[in-house]
C-alpha positions as CSV (number, residue, x, y, z in Angstrom):
1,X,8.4,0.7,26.1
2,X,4.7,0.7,26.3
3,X,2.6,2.5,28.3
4,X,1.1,1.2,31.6
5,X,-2.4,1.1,29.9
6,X,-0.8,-0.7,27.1
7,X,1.2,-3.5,29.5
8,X,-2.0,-4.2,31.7
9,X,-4.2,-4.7,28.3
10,X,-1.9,-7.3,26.9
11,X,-0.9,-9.2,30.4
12,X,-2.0,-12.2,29.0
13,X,-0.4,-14.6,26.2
14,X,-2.3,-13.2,22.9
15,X,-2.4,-16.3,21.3
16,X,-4.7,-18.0,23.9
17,X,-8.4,-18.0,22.6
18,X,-9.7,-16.7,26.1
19,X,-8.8,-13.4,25.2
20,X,-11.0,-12.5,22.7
21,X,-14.0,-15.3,23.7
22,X,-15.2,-12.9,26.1
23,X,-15.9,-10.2,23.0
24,X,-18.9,-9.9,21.1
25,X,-18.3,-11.5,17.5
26,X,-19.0,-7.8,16.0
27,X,-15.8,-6.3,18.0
28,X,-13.7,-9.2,17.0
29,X,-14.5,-7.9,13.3
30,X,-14.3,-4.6,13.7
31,X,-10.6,-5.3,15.4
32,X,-9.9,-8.2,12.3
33,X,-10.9,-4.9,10.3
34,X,-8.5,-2.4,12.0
35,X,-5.5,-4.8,11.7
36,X,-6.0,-5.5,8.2
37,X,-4.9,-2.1,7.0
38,X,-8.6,-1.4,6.3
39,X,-7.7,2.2,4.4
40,X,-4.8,1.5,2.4
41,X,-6.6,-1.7,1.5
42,X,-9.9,-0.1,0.0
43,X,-7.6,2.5,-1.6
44,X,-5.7,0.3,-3.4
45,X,-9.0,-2.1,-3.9
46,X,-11.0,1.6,-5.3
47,X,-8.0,2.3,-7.3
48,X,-7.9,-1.3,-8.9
49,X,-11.2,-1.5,-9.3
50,X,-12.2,1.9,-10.8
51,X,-9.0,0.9,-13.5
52,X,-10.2,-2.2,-14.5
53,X,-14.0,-0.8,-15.4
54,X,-12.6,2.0,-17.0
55,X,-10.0,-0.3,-19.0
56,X,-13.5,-2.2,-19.9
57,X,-13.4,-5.1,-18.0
58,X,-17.0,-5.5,-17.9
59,X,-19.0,-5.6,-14.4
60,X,-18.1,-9.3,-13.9
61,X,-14.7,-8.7,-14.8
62,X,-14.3,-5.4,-12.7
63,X,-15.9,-7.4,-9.7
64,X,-13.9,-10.0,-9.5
65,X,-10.7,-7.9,-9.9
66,X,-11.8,-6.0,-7.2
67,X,-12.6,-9.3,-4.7
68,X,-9.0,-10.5,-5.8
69,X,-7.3,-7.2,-4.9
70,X,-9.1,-6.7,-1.5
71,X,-8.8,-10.0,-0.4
72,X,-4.8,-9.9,-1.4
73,X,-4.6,-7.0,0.3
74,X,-6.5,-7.8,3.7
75,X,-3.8,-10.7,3.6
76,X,-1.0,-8.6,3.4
77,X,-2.2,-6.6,6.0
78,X,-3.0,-9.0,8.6
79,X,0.0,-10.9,7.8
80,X,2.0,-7.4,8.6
81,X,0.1,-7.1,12.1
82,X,0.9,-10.5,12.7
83,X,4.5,-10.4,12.7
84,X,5.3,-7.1,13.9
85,X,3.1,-7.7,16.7
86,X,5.8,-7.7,19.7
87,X,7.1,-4.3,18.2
88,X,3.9,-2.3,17.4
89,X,3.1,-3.8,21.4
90,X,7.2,-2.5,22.5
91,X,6.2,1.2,20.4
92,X,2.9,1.2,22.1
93,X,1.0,1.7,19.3
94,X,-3.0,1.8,20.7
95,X,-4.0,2.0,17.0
96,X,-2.9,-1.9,16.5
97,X,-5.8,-4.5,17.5
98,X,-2.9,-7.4,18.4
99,X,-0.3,-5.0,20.4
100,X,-3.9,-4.0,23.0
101,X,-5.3,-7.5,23.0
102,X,-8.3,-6.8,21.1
103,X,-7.3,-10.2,18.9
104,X,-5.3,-12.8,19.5
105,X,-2.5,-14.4,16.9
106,X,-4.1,-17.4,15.8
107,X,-7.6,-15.1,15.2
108,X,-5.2,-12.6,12.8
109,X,-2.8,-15.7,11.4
110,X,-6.1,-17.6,10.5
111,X,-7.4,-14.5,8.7
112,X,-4.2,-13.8,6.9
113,X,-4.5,-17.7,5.4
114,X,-8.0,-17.4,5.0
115,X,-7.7,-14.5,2.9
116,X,-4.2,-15.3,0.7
117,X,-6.4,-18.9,-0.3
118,X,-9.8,-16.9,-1.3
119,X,-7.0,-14.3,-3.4
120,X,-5.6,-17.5,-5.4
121,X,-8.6,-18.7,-7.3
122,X,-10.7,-15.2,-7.7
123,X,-7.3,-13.8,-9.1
124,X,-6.9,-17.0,-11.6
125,X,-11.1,-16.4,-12.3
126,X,-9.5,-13.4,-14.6
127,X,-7.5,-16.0,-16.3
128,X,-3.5,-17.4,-16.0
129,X,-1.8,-14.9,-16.9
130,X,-3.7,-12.3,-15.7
131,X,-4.0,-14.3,-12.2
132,X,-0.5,-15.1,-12.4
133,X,0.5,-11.2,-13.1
134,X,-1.9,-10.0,-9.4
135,X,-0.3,-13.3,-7.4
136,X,2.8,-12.3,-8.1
137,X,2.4,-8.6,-7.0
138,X,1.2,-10.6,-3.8
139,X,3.7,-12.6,-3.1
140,X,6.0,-9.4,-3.4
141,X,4.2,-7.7,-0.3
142,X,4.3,-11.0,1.6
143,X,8.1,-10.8,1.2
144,X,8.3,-7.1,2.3
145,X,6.5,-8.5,5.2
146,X,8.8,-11.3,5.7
147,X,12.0,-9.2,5.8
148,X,12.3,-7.6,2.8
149,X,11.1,-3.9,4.6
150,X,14.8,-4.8,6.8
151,X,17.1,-4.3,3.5
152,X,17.8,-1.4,1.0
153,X,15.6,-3.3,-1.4
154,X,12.4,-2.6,0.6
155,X,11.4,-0.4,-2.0
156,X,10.9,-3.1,-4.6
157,X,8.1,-5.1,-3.4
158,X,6.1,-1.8,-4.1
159,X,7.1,-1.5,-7.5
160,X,6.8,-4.8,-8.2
161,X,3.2,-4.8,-6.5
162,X,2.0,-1.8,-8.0
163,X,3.6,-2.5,-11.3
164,X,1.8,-5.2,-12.0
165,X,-1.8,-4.2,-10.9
166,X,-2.3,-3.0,-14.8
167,X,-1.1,-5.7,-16.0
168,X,-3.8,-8.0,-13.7
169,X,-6.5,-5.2,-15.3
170,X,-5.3,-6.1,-19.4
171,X,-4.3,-9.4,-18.8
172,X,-7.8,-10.3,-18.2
173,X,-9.0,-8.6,-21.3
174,X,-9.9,-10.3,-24.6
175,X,-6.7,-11.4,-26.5
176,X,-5.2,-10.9,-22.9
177,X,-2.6,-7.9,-23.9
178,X,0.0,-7.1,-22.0
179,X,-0.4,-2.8,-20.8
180,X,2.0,-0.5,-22.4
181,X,4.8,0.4,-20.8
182,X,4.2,3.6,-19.6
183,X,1.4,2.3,-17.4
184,X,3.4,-0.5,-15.6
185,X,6.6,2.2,-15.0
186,X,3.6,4.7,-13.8
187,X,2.5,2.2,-11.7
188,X,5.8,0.9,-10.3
189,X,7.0,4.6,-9.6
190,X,3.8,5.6,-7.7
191,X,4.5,2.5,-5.4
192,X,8.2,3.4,-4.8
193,X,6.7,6.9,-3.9
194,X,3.8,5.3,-1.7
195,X,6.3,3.3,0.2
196,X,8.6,6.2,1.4
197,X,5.5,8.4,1.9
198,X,4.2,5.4,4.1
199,X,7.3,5.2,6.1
200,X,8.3,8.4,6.6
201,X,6.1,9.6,9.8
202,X,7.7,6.4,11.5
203,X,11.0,6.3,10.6
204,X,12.6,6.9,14.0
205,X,10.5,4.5,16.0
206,X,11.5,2.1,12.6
207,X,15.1,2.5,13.2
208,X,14.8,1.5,17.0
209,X,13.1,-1.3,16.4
210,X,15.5,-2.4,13.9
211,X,14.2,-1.8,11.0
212,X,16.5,-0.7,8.1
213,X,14.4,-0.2,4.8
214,X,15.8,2.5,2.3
215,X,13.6,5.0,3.9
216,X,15.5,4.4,7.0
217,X,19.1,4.3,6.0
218,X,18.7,7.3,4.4
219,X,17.4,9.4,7.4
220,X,13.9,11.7,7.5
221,X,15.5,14.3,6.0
222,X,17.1,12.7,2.7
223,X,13.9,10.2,2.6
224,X,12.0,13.5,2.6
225,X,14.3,14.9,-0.3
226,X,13.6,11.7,-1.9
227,X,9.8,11.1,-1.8
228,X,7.5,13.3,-4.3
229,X,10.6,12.0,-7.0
230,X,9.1,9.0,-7.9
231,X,5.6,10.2,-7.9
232,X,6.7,13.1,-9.5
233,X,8.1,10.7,-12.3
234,X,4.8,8.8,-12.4
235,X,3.1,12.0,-12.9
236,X,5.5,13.0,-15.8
237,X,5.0,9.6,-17.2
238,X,1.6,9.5,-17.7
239,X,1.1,13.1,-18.8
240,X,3.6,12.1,-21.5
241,X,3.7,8.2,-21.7
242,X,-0.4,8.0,-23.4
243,X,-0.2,8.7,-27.2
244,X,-1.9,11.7,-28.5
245,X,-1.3,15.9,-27.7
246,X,-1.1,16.9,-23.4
247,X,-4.4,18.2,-22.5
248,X,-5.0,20.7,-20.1
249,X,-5.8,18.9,-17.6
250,X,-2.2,17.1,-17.8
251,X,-0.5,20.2,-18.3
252,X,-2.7,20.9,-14.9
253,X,-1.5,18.0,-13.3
254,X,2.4,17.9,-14.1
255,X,2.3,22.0,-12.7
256,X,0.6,21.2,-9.5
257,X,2.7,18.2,-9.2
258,X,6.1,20.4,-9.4
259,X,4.9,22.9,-6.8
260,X,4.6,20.2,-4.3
261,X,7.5,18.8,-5.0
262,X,8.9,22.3,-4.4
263,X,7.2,22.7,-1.3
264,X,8.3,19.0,0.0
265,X,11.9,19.9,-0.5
266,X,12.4,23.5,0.7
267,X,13.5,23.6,3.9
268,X,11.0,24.7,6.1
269,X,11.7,28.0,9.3
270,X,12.9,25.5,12.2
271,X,14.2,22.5,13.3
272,X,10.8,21.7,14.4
273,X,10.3,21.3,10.8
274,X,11.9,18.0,10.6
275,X,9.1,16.3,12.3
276,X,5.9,18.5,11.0
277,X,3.3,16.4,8.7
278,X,3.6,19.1,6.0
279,X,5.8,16.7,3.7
280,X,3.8,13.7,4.2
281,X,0.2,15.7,3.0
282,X,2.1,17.2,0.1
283,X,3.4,13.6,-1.1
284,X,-0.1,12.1,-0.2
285,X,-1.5,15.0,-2.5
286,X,0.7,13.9,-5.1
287,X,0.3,10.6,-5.2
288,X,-3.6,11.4,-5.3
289,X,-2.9,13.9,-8.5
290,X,-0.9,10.3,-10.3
291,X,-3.5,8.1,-9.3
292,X,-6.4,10.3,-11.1
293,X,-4.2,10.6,-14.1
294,X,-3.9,7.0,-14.1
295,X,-7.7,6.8,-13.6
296,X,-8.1,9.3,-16.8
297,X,-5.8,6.9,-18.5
298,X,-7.5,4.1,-18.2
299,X,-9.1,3.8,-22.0
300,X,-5.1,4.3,-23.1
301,X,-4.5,0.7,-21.2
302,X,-6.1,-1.5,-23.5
């Protein structure tokens, strides 16, 4: 249940206008920001970006990827907000703009369209295929949002989403080439390992709220066992997926890598262990290790 301070702030019906009227237009931003997922967004958006300009894109090309992926993702992340509203209100989560009353539905639901029909045409402004390739990936994390997260397939929607973002950064290059298939399994892997990483802090307030996703059927402490594996694999992948000899720097990378995997999986001194924010760092530093090795990549795309 929420807290009192939560209850009194959303006493009124959230969709009714009134609620946010009363708000200067630069707080109803800032709380449109907060409810889009504003971090993971410009992560993925940097990540995107800094791929496609490194792939050689061009800086017309590498702009408009970079519009298409932020704007896909601020839709997906308003579109998440949206619908878990009544539980993120239920968990009391003050962090979430619609659960306090800082927006109101329509405001967030208006956003969400807004953004999914500015995503369609600057992802097609890369061409079809390309466009067709980064839609897709959307349309994936709009059907995690739309129950997918519930099921033992919630992991796919990740790989499928980040999959696909190489292809959306080749696709778009002359004689629109399809990225090699180390890139795309890369990709696919380090979102299977983002979406346990995500999940994991939450995973009992998930499973009394009903939410079963793999992460959740599996419990904390096998979800724990089970997420620097796929960002492990991604790291393997592409240390050993590029053509030419391992550098140092990969050799670098896939060491590092292993030790916080071992760290992640050892059992730690206590039961208060089971809950400590020690796994999720070492899988966040992990999946920051695959992500600049995708990044150093990035000539190998094209």
């Amino acid at each position: 249940m929420p807290s009192p301070g939560v209850r009194s702030a959303v006493a009124h019906d959230p969709d009714q206008p009134a609620l946010v009227t009363s708000r200067q237009p630069g707080a109803v931003a800032l709380a449109l920001l907060r409810a889009g997922h504003l971090e993971p967004a410009l992560t993925v958006t940097g990540l995107t970006t800094a791929l496609a300009a490194t792939a050689g894109r061009g800086a017309i090309g590498t702009l408009l990827v970079g519009c298409a992926v932020l704007t896909g993702q601020l839709s997906v992340g308003w579109c998440n907000d949206r619908l878990d509203r009544e539980r993120d209100r239920a968990a009391g989560r003050r962090d979430k703009p619609l659960a306090i009353g800082d927006l109101d539905g329509r405001t967030v639901s208006l956003a969400a369209a807004t953004a999914l029909a500015l995503c369609v045409p600057l992802s097609l402004a890369s061409g079809w295929s390309a466009g067709a390739a980064h839609l897709a990936g959307v349309a994936a994390a709009w059907g995690y949002n739309l129950g997918v997260k519930r099921t033992a397939a919630s992991w796919l929607p990740y790989a499928l989403g980040f999959g696909l973002l190489p292809a959306f950064v080749t696709l778009g290059l002359p004689g629109h080439p399809w990225p090699p298939a180390w890139a795309v399994a890369a990709g696919a892997l380090l979102g299977v390992g983002a979406h346990v990483t995500n999940v994991l802090p939450d995973i009992e307030d998930d499973l009394r709220a009903g939410v079963r996703g793999l992460p959740q059927r599996l419990g904390r402490r096998r979800a724990r066992a089970l997420a620097p594996v796929p960002l492990l694999g991604a790291c393997a992948v592409l240390v050993f997926g590029p053509p030419g000899p391992v550098g140092p720097a990969g050799w670098a990378a896939l060491a590092l890598t292993g030790a916080l995997c071992v760290a992640v999986v050892r059992p730690g001194g206590g039961a208060g262990d089971v809950g400590s924010r020690r796994p999720f760092l070492a899988t966040l530093a992990m999946a920051a290790i695959a992500v600049a090795l995708l990044l150093l990549r990035g000539r190998a795309l094209a």
